[in-house]
C-alpha positions in Angstrom: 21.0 -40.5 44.2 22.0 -44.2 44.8 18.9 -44.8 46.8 17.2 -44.0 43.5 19.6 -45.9 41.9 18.6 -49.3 44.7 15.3 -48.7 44.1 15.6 -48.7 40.3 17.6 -52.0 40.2 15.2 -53.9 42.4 12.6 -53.3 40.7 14.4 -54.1 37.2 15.6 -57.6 39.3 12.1 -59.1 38.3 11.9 -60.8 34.9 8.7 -59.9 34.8 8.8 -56.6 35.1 11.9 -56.3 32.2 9.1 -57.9 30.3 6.4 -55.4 30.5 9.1 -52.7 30.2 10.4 -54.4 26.8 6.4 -54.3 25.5 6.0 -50.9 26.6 9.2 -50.1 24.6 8.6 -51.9 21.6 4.3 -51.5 21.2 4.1 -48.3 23.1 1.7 -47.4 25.6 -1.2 -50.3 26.5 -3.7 -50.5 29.2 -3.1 -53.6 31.6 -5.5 -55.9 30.0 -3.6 -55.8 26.6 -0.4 -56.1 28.9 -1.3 -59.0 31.2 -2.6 -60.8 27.8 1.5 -61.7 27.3 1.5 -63.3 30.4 0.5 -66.7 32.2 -1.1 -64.5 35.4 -3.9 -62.8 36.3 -4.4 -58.5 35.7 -4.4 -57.6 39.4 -0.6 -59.6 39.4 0.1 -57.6 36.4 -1.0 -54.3 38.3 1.0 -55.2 41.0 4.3 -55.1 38.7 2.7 -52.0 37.1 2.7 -50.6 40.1 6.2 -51.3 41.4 7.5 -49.8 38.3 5.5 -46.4 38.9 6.5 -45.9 41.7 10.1 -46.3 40.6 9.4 -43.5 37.8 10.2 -46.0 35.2 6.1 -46.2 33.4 3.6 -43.3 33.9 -0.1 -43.8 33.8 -2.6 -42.2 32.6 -6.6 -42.7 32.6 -8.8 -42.6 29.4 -12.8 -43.8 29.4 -12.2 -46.3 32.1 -8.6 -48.0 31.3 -5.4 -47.3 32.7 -2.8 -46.9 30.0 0.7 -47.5 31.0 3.6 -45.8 29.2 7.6 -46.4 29.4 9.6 -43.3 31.1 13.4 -43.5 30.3 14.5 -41.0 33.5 15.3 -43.8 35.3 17.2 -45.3 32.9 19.4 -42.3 32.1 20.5 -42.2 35.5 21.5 -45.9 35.7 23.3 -45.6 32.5 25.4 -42.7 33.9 26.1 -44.8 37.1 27.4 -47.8 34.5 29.6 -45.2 32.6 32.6 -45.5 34.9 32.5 -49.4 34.2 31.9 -48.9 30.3 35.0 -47.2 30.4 37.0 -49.5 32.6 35.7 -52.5 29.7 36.5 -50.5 26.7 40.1 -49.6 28.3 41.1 -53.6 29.3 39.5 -54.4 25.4 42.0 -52.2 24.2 44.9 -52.9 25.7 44.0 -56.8 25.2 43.9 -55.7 21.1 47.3 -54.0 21.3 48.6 -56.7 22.9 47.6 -58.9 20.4 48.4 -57.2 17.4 52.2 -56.9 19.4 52.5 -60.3 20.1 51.6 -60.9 16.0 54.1 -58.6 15.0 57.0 -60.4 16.2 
């Protein structure tokens, strides 16, 4: 599972590629051209992102007439959240016992 997990967060290291996941997110699923239109590069750079991410599992593709369309897949995700979980819990724990502290040390 955590070499999943490597893989998942390399490809998610690129700024790029947080990019066209945040497009795909918020605009759905676009074929490259429409993708590589939001950025200062070329389409075969753009495929080459697309790419990485597929083969992550984080965007599926899918031919129609002679485009690619690329779509956002949240599998990956999932699993990453549950790996953050542990650490969510550790924040939420030192958050509280930083509030009771505080509302101690206003009580007296």
């Amino acid at each position: 599972m955590l070499d999943s997990i490597d893989m998942v967060f390399a490809a998610l290291a690129n700024q790029t590629r947080r990019e066209l996941l945040c497009l795909l997110r918020d605009e759905g699923p676009q074929p490259v051209q429409q993708l590589a239109d939001h950025f200062a590069m070329q389409r075969p750079s753009i495929s080459e992102h697309l790419k990485v991410l597929r083969d992550v599992g984080l965007v599926s593709e899918h031919k129609q007439g002679r485009q690619r369309y690329y779509s956002l897949q949240g599998a990956p995700l999932q699993e990453i959240q549950e790996w953050l979980l542990p650490y969510e819990r550790f924040w939420k724990e030192r958050i509280a016992s930083l509030e009771q502290l505080l509302a101690e040390e206003n009580h007296d």
